[in-house]
N, C-alpha and C positions, 0 to 999 in steps of 0.2 A: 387668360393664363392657362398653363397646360397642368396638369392634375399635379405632380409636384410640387409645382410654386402653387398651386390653391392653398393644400396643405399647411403651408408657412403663415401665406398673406390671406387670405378669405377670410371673412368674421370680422378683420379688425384692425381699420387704421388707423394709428396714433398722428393726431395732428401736432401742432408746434408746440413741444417743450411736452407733449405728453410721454407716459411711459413705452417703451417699443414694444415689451410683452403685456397680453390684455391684464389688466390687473383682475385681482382678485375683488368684488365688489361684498363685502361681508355686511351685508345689514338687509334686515326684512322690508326696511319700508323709505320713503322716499318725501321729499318735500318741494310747496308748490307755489306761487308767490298768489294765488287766489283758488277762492272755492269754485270758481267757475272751469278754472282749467281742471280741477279734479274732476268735475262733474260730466266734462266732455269724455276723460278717460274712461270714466266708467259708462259711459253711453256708446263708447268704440269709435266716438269721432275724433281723436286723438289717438297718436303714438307716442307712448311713453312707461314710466315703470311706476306705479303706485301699489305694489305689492310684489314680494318676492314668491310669493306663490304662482302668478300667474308671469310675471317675467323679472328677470333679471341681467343685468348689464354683461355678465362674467357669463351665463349660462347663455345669453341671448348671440355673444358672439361664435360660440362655438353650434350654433343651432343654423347662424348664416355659415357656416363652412361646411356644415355635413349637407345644408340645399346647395351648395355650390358641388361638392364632391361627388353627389348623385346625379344632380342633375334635373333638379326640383328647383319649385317655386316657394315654398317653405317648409320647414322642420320644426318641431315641438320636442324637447328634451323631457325625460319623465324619472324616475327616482330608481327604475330597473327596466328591463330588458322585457318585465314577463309583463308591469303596468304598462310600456308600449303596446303590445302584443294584446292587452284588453283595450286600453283607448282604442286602440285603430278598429277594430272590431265594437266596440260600445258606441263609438260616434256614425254606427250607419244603423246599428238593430235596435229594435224592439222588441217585446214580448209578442207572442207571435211569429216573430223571423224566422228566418233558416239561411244558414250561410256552406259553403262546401269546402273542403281542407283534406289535403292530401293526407293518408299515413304514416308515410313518414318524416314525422316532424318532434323535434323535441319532447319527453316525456312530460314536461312540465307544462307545456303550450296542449296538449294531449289531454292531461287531465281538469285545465282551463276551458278545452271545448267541450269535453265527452261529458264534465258533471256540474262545474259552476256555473257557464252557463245555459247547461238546460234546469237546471235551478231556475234561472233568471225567466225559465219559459221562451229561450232561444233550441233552436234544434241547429245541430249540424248534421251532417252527412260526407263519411271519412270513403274517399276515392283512391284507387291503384293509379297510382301516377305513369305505372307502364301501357293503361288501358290507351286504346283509339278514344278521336274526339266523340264518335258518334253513342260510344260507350258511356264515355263519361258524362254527356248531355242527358243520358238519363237521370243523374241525379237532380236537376235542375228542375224548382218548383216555382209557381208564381212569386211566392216570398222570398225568395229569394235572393241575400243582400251584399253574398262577399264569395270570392275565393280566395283560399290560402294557400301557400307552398311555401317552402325554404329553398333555396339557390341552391345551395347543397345540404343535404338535412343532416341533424344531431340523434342520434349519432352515426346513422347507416350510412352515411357518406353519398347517397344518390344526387344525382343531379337534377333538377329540374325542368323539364322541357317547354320555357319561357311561353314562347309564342303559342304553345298548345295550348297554356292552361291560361292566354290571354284570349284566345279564340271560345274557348269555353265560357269566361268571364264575358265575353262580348254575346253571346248568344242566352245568357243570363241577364244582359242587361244589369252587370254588376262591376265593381272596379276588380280589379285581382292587388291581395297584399302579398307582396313578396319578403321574408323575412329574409335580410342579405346580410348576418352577421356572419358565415363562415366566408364565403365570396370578399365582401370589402368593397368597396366602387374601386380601390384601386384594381381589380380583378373582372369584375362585374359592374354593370351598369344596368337593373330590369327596368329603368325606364325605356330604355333602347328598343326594348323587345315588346313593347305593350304592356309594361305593369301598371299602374297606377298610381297606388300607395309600396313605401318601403317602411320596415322596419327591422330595427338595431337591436340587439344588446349591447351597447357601450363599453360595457364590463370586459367584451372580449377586444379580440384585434382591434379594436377603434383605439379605447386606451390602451390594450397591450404589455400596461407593467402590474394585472392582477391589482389595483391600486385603488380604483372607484367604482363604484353601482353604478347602473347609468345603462337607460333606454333611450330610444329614439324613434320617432314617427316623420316619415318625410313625404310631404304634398306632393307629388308628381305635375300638378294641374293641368291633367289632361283626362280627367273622365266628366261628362255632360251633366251635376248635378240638378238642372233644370227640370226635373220630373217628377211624375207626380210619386212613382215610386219612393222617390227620396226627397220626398215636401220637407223633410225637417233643414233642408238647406234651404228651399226657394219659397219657403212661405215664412212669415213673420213668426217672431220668437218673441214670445209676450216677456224672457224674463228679461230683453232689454228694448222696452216698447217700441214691440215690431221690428225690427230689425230682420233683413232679408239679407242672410250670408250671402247668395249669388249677386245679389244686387250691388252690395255693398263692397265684397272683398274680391269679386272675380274668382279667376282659377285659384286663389289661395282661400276658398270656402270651407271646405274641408279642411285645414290644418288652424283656422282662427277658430271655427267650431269648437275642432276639438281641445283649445285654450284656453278659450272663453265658457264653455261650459264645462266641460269633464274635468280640467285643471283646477278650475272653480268650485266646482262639486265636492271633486274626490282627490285633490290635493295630493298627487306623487308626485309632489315636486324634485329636484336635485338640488341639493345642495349647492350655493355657491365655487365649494371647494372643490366639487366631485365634476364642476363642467371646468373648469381651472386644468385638474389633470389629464379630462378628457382631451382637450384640446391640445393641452402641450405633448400627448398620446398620438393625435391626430397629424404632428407636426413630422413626425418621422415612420408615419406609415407606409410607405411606400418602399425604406430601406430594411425595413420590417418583413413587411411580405414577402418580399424577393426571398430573405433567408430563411424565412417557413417554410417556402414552398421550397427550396433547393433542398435542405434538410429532409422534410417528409417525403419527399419524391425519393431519396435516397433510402430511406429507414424502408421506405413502402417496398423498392424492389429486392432490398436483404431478404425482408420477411417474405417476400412472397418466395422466396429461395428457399427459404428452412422447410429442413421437412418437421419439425413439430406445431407446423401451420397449415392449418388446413385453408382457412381462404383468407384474402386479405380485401380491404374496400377500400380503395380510393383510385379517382377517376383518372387519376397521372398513369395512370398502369396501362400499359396498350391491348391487357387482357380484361378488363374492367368492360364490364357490358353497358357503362353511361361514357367511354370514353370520347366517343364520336359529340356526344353533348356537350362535354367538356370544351374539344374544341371549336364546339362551335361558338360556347357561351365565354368562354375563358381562356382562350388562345393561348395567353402568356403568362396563366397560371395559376395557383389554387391556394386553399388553406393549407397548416399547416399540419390538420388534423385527418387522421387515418383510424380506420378500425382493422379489427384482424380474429379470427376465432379460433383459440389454441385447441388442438385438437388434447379430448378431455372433457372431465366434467366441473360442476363450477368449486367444488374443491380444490381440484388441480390450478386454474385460474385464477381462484384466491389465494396462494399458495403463489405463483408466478406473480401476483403482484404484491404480493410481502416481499418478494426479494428482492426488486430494484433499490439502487442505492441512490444513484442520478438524480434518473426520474421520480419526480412525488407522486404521492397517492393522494390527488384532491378532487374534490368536486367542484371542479373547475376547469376548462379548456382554454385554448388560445390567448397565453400572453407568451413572453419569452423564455421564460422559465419549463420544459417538458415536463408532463402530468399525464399520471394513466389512470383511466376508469374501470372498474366493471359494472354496468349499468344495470344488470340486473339483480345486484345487493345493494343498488345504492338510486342514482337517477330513477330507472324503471321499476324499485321494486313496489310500490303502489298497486300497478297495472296486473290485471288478471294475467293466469296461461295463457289464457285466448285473447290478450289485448297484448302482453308481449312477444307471442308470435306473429300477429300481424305486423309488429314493429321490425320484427325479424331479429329481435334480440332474442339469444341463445345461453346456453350456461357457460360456454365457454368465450364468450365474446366479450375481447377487450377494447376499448376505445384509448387511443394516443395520440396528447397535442404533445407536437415536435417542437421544440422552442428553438432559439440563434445557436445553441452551443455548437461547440467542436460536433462534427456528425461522429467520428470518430470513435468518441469518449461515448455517443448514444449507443452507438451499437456494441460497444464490448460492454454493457450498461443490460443492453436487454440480452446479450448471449449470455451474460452471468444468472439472470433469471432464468432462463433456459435452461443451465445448465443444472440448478437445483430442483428442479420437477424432472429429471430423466429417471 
């Protein structure tokens, strides 16, 4: 099926006389006509649901549609975006570890790697995503157990140079996670490119109507878990006597892992209801994106027009210094989401975004609805001076997701915020 009809039909076919949309499955637990068949479930020699923690029918279809829409061999749904973003990362380190992650990347995923966990006695090591590969290999320690990037990062809007940072992860002898929540597989594919692991926040353009939490982790199965580096897949797992993920589950080792035990453990589950909307989100993603991106690409070159702009981010621009990445990664097109830094200080900024009428003021990006940030009173302001100038966040720098509306009705929206800071 070609990515549109996945959208629709992937996850889930109704056989004779059943309902055409997945239903909604609302109950924690399940029943089983002997103790024997429970006992295989919980041994993992058996597929089936005996707790909604670790799967369920309503969440488990929409889990086959986002491996089908990547391009994966299995997916794990998680309760947010930012619990993805630790399972994927919790299911390869130890104490001890070191993993490596780009700069720019989400403030919240940011202060995930820079304090929780080296709490955990995990180290990271944050990399210039513009550096050479032979730069970048310096980071690289024998412990060494992941690399991170986003497709396009929150909020800087830079691009990611796929194949760089999988040549780097290859020379680590590590997988690389790619966080593809601004991209979308309808947009992006990083398994194409050498990524390994993907992850979601659901919450954005997957659902789309601002409506459900919702993370996601998706198996790639294409990195060699066979090694001794990463024994916790190819050697026995006493808490389900011995059991040998590689042995057992092939290329989907890594995505039962981390269900069988992280799910198990540490319970972010989703809610039946919130993969119910994910999925019916999922269903018209693709008529979605087109008008993100048409809208933002529009909104992007007004503002780079204005002279109370001093610079604006996003890769649609043919003056953007990631544009050539863009097309090489995303041909046909991008988020909805733009940044831009009014020239000013963050007075003036906050002050421009009291005045929009349109657009909301939320802490929240990409669904259909336009929303503006300024990340440095709100997302970013956690982070030191010197952790948000490396982010490149500034005082006058705003972030905007462009939603479906009239483009129109956007722009005479932000000229009227303009026009009250003159």
């Amino acid at each position: 099926m070609k990515f549109e009809t996945q959208c629709l039909h992937a996850g889930y076919s109704p056989k004779n006389g059943e309902p055409r949309v997945q239903p909604i499955v609302q109950s924690t637990t399940y029943t089983y006509d002997s103790a024997e068949s429970i006992g295989k479930l919980f041994d993992l020699q058996e597929a089936g649901f005996f707790y909604t923690r670790l799967a369920n029918p309503t969440t488990n279809a929409a889990e086959e549609k986002l491996a089908a829409l990547e391009g994966g061999v299995a997916a794990l749904c998680t309760a947010s975006g930012q619990a993805a973003t630790f399972y994927a990362l919790m299911n390869l380190v130890e104490s001890g570890d070191h993993f490596i992650s780009t700069t720019n990347i989400y403030g919240g995923t940011y202060n995930l790697f820079a304090h929780t966990f080296r709490k955990m006695g995990v180290e990271v090591t944050f990399v210039n995503q513009d550096d050479n590969l032979d730069e970048l290999r310096k980071a690289i320690r024998p412990n060494t157990k992941a690399v991170f990037g986003e497709t396009i990062s929150n909020p800087t809007l830079r691009v990611l140079d796929i194949e760089k940072f999988a040549a780097l992860a290859q020379a680590a002898n590590a997988p690389l996670i790619i966080d593809n929540t601004f991209a979308t597989p309808y947009f992006c594919r990083p398994f194409e490119y050498g990524a390994n692991i993907v992850v979601h926040s659901t919450s954005k353009y997957l659902d789309g109507h601002a409506v459900a939490l919702g993370g996601a982790i998706i198996d790639g199965g294409n990195f060699n878990w066979e090694q001794e580096k990463f024994r916790q897949f190819s050697q026995p797992d006493i808490t389900y006597h011995g059991l040998v993920y590689t042995r057992t589950f092939g290329k989907a080792a890594y995505a039962v892992k981390a269900r069988v035990q992280l799910m198990r453990d540490l319970g972010a589950t989703p809610a039946p209801q919130n993969s119910f909307l994910l999925n019916l989100g999922m269903e018209t993603l693709p008529l979605r994106m087109k008008q993100h991106y048409a809208n933002a690409q529009a909104v992007a070159e007004w503002l780079e027009r204005h002279p109370m702009v001093e610079r604006v981010n996003y890769p649609g621009l043919a003056s953007s210094k990631d544009y050539e990445l863009k097309q090489k990664y995303m041909p046909n097109g991008l988020c909805g989401v733009l940044s831009f830094e009014l020239k000013g200080d963050k007075q003036t900024a906050m002050k421009w975004l009291d005045s929009l009428q349109i657009i909301s003021r939320e802490v929240h990006v990409a669904d259909i609805r336009s929303c503006a940030l300024h990340p440095a009173t709100s997302t970013h302001r956690q982070l030191s001076d010197e952790e948000m100038r490396a982010a490149n966040i500034t005082p006058g720098f705003i972030r905007l997701s462009i939603g479906i509306e009239n483009p129109e009705d956007l722009l005479a929206d932000l000229q009227n915020a303009f026009d009250q800071i003159k």
